[in-house]
Each structure stands twice: as structure tokens, then as C-alpha cells.
C-alpha positions in Angstrom: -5.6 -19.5 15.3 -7.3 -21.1 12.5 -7.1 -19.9 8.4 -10.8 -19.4 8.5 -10.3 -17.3 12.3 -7.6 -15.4 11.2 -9.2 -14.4 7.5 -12.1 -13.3 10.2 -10.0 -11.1 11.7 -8.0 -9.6 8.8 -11.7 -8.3 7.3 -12.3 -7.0 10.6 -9.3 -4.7 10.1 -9.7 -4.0 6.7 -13.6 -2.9 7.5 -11.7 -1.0 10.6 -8.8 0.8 7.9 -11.8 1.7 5.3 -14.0 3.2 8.0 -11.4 4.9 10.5 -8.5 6.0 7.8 -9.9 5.9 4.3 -13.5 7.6 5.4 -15.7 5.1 4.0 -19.4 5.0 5.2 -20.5 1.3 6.0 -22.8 1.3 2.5 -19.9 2.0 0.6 -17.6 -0.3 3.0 -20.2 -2.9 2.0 -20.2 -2.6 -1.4 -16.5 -2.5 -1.9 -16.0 -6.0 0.0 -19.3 -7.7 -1.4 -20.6 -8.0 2.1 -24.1 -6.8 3.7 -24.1 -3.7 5.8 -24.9 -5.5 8.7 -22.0 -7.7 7.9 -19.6 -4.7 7.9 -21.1 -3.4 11.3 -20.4 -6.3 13.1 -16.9 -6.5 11.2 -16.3 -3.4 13.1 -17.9 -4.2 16.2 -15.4 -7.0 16.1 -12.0 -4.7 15.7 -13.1 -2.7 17.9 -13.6 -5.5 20.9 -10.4 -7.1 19.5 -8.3 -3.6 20.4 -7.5 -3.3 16.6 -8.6 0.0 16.3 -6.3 2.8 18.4 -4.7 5.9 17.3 -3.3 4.0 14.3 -4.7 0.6 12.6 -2.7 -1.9 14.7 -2.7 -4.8 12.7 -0.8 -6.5 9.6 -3.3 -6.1 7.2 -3.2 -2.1 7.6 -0.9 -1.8 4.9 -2.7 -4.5 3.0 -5.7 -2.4 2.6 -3.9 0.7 1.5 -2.3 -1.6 -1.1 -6.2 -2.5 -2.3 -7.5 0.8 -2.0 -4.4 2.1 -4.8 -5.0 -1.3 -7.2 -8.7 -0.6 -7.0 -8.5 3.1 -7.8 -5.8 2.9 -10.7 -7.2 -0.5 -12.6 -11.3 0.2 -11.8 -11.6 -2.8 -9.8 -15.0 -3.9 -8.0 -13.0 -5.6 -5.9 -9.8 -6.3 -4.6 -8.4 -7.9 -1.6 -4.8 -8.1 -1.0 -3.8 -11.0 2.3 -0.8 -10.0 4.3 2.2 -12.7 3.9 5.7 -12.4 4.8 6.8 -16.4 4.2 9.0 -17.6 1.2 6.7 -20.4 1.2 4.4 -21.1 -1.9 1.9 -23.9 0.0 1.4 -21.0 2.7 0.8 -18.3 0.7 -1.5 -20.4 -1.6 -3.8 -21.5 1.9 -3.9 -17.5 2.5 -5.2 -16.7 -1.0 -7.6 -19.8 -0.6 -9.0 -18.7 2.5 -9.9 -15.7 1.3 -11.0 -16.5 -2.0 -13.1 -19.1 -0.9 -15.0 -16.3 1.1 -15.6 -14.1 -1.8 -16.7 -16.9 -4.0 -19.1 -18.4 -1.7 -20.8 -14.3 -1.6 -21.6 -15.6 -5.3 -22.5 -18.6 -4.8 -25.1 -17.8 -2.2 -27.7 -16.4 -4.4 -30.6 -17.7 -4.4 -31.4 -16.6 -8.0 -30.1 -19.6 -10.1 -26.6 -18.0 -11.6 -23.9 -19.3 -14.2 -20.4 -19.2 -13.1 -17.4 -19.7 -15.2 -14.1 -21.2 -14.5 -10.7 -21.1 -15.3 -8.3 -23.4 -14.3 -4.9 -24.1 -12.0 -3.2 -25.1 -9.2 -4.6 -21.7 -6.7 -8.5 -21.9 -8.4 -8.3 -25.2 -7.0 -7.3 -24.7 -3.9 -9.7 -21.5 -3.5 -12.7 -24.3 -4.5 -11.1 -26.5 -1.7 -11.9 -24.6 0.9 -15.7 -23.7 0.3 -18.2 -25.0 2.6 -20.9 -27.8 1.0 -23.3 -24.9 0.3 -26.9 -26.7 -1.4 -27.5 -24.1 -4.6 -28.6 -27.2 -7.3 -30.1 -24.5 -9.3 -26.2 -23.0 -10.2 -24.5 -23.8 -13.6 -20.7 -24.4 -13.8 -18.9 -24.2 -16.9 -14.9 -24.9 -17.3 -13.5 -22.3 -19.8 -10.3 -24.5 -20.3 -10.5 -27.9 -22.2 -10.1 -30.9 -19.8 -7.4 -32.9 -21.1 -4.0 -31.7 -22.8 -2.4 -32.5 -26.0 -1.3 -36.3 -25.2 -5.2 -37.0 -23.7 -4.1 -36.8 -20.1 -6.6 -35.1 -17.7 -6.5 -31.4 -16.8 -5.4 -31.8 -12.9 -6.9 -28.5 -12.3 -9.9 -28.8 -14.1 -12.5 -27.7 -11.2 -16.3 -28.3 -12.4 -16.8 -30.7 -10.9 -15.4 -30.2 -7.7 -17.6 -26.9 -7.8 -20.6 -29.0 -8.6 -19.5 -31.4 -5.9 -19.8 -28.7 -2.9 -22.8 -27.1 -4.3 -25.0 -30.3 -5.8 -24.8 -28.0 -9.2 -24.9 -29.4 -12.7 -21.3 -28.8 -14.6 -20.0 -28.3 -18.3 -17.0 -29.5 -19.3 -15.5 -28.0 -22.7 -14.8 -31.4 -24.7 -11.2 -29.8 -26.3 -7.8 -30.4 -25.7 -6.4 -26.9 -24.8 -4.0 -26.3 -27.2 -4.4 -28.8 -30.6 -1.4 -28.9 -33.6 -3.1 -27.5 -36.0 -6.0 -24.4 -37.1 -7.7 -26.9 -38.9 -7.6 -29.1 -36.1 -8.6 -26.5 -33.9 -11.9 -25.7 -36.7 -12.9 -29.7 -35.9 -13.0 -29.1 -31.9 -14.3 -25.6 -32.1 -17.2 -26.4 -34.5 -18.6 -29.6 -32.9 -22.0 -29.0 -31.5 -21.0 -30.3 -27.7 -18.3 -27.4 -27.6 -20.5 -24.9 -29.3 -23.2 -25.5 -26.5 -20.9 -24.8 -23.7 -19.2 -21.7 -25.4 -22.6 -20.6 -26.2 -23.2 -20.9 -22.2 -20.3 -19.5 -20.9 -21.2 -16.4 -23.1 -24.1 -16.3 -20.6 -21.8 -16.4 -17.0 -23.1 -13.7 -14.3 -19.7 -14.3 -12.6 -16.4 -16.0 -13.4 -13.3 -17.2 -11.4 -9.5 -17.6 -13.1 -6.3 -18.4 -12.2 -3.2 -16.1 -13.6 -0.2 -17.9 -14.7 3.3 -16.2 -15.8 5.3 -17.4 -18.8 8.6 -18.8 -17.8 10.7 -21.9 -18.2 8.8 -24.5 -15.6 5.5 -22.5 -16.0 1.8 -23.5 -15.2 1.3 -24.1 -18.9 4.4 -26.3 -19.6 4.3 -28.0 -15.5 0.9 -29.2 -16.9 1.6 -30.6 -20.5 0.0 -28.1 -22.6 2.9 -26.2 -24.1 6.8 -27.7 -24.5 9.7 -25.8 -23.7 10.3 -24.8 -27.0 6.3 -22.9 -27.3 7.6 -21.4 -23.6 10.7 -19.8 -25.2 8.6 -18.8 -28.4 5.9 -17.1 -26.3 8.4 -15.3 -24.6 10.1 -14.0 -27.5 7.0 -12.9 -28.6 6.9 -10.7 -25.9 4.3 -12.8 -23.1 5.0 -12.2 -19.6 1.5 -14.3 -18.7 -1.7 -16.1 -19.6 -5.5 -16.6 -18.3 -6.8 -19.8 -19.9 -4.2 -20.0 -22.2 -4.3 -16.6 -23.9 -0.8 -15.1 -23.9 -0.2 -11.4 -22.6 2.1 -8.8 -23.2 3.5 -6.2 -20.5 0.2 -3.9 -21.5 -2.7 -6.8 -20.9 -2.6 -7.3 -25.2 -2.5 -10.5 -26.8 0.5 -11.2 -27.8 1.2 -10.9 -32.1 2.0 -15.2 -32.5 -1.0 -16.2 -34.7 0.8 -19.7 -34.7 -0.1 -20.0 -31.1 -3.5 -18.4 -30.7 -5.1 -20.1 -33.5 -4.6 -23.6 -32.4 -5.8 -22.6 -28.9 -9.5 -24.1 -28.2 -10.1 -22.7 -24.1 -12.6 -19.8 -24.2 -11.1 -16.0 -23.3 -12.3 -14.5 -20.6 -14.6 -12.0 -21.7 -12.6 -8.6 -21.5 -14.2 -5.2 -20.1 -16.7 -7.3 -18.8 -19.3 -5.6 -16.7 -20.5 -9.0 -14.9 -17.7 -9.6 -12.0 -14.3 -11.5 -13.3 -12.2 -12.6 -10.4 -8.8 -13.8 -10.2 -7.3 -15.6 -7.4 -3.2 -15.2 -7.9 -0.2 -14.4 -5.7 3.3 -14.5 -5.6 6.0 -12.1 -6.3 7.0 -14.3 -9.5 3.7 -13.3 -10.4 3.5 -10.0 -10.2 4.2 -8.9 -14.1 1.5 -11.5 -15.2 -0.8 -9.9 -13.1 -0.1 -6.7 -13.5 -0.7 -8.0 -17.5 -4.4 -9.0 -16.8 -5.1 -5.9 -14.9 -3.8 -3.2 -17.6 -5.7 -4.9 -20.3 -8.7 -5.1 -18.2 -9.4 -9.1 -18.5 -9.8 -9.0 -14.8 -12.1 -6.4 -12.9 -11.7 -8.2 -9.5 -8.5 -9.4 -7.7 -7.6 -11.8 -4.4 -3.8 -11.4 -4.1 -1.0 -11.0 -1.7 0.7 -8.0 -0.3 4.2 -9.3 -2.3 2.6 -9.4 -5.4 0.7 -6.6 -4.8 3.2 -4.4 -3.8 5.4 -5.5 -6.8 2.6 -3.8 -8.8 1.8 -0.7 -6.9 5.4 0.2 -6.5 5.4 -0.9 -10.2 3.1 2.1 -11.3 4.2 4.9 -9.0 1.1 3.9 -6.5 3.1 4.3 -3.5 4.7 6.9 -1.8 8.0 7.0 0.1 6.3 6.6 3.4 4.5 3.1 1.9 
């Protein structure tokens, strides 16, 4: 069975556990998943021909959807999808999340009304942009949140603009910083030339945006990439950071962490926090889990594309589960 057949099927069984064993009408079904009612009916028309549906949800991605139902409650989330996986293996669980992600991305990207989407960066963004169909939408706008090269003037591998721009025929922004500069008054020169100020001021304006999630840790996403050495990794940490989106370092309760000497030489453009407009993050892995628990608590993130590990890691986490679970 293929990614895209199998990601069919597990939606089929999550419309099937919504509608059979959490009570959800097929509006509210379709609002919870970003789909079209008609697109939820046929979802259960399919678990239904495909014997999912019995006396009990037989299928792997029962347990997934209780999982989303108890992040979506406790953290307010418009949306959360949670993939099943049960391999140690990172490339694996990184095509699941892609899969999937790529699915509720292109729901955005759809529109016909011309929309502006902003975009983190990382190794699992990327691969979620991979796996998008060439949809024609030239009327989009796609601004990077992270600066595209780092410290030493290398490129940001991640950077993913333009390959957004590529599948859709979009025009792209590119924030013309360095993520993370030596000093505040260095930071002042990037921050305050016109070219960065346009994009900033554009961003600002983003109906939807699309992060990565990356923990803090010796050999981290951050310091893999050439941003931050090993000595800013260990003086994050003793600051108290457990993770970052785009840079900004988070405590255990989603707050920036208290290192002034970090945060003011940072250029990338925060997220923008409580956000009504849809922020999505596409992360996974049980290594993960505190840095995503991190972005949910402080409410940086109000959608999430995740797997059951990292998922569970949280639930259990925050007394979501019971026993039985």
C-alpha cells in the first residue's frame, strides 16, 4: 500500500472513530479535520466498505484519534492529527508526518482567494512541502520566517519558499538576515533595512502559517545546522530551554526563555502567538515530545500533525489518559 493509500485510509478511520465512538455529527467531523462534508461522508462510506467499522474501531489509528481528541480539548487546538507509528526509525516516521501534513497544507493552499502563508523552517517542513502535488494557485504569497543563510553565510538547507513557490507557481519572500548575528547592534543593521522590514511587515499579514518544532539538546536542529555552537546549546539549556520554533527558545511552560544575550541577536520573525489565523506545526518523535509540549502550553501553535509516540508522551504527560489508554 502506498503513503498517499494508506494516509487515505487512516482518515477513513479517524472520520469512522469521530462519528461511531466520539458522537460527532459529519459538520462538526468536517470542521475538526478541515475537510468538506461531503468529503467526510464518503470518508465513512469508505470504512465502512473497508470493514473498519465493527463493534469496536478495528484499525491502528483508533487510539490515534482518541490521542487527538485529548490534545485538541486540553490545548484549544483547531486541529490536530496524530499518525500511528510503531518503528524506531526517524526517515519512516518523518514520510508518515509528511504524508499527512502535506494533505492538510494543500486544504490551505487550495483556495482560490489569493492567501499569504508563512513558513518556518527544518528538516520535517521540508519534507511535508515535498510531498504536495504541483497545485497552480500563482495568486498565493510565501514568506520564510527564518533568515536564509547562517552565521558563516552558508545557505539555510531547510529554507522552503521556494520550493513552496515551485509546486504552486507562487511568488516567495525570503528574509535577507542571518538567523542568529553576534551582536544587538548587529542585529539593529539587519532588522532595520528596508528589504527585511517589507517581509516582516508581510508576514504580519499571513492567513496561515506552517513550522517545524525543534528540541534543545547537544546535536540539535539549531546546532546540526550551523546557527548556534555547542557552547549557545549548553547555555540555552541552562537557561532552562527544552525547544525552539524559528529560533525562539522555550521553557517547559511555552515562555521564552530569560537569556536576553541570545534573543536579542536573533533576526527570524516569532510566530505570532494566540493567533486566531491557523498556526500549524508538523513535528514528531518521542525526543520531541517536551519541545512540543513547550509550543502547545504557550499557545505559539494552535494546530498540530504529530505521531502517536510523541503524542502519547504528552497526553500521558498531563494526566490526559486513563489507565485503560
Amino acid at each position: 500500500m502506498s503513503p498517499r493509500e494508506a494516509d487515505k485510509l487512516d482518515q477513513a478511520a479517524r472520520v469512522a472513530w469521530l462519528y461511531y465512538v466520539a458522537g460527532k455529527t459529519q459538520q462538526q467531523i468536517a470542521a475538526a479535520l478541515h475537510i468538506s462534508r461531503q468529503t467526510a461522508q464518503r470518508l465513512l462510506g469508505v470504512a465502512i466498505e473497508r470493514n473498519l467499522v465493527n463493534v469496536h474501531l478495528s484499525h491502528r489509528i483508533s487510539p490515534c484519534a482518541e490521542l487527538e481528541e485529548a490534545l485538541r480539548r486540553r490545548y484549544g487546538l483547531q486541529l490536530c492529527e496524530v499518525v500511528p507509528f510503531d518503528e524506531d526509525d526517524t526517515d519512516s516516521l518523518r514520510a508518515k508526518i509528511a504524508v499527512t501534513g502535506a494533505r492538510v497544507m494543500e486544504h490551505f493552499l487550495a483556495s482560490e482567494r489569493p492567501i499569504i502563508v508563512a513558513l518556518g523552517t527544518g528538516q520535517t517542513l521540508k519534507s511535508v512541502i515535498g510531498r504536495l502535488p504541483v497545485l497552480r494557485r500563482p495568486q498565493h504569497r510565501f514568506v520564510n520566517l527564518v533568515g536564509t543563510f547562517a552565521r558563516d553565510g552558508s545557505s539555510n538547507l531547510y529554507e522552503v519558499a521556494l520550493s513552496m513557490a515551485d509546486k504552486t507557481g507562487s511568488r516567495y519572500y525570503l528574509l535577507p538576515a542571518p538567523l542568529l548575528v553576534s551582536s544587538v547592534e548587529e542585529r539593529i543593521r539587519w532588522c532595520d533595512h528596508d528589504l527585511y522590514k517589507t517581509v516582516a511587515r508581510l508576514a504580519a499579514k499571513a492567513d496561515v502559517t506552517f513550522i517545524g518544532i525543534g528540541h534543545i539538546a547537544p546535536g540539535c536542529p539549531l546546532q546540526r545546522d550551523g546557527y548556534i555552537s555547542q557552547q549557545e546549546v549548553s547555555r540555552l539549556q541552562r537557561a532552562g530551554a527544552i525547544g525552539e520554533t524559528s529560533g525562539w527558545a522555550l521553557n517547559t511552560s511555552g515562555e521564552l526563555i530569560d537569556l536576553p544575550a541570545y534573543h536579542d541577536k536573533l533576526t527570524t520573525i516569532a510566530p505570532p502567538r494566540h493567533s486566531k489565523n491557523p498556526v500549524i506545526a508538523f513535528a514528531g518523535g518521542r525526543n520531541k515530545w517536551e519541545a512540543v509540549r513547550a509550543a502547545l502550553r504557550g499557545k505559539w501553535v494552535n494546530g498540530l500533525v504529530t505521531d502517536e509516540s510523541c503524542a502519547r508522551a504528552i497526553a500521558e504527560s498531563e494526566g490526559l489518559l486513563t489507565r485503560s489508554q
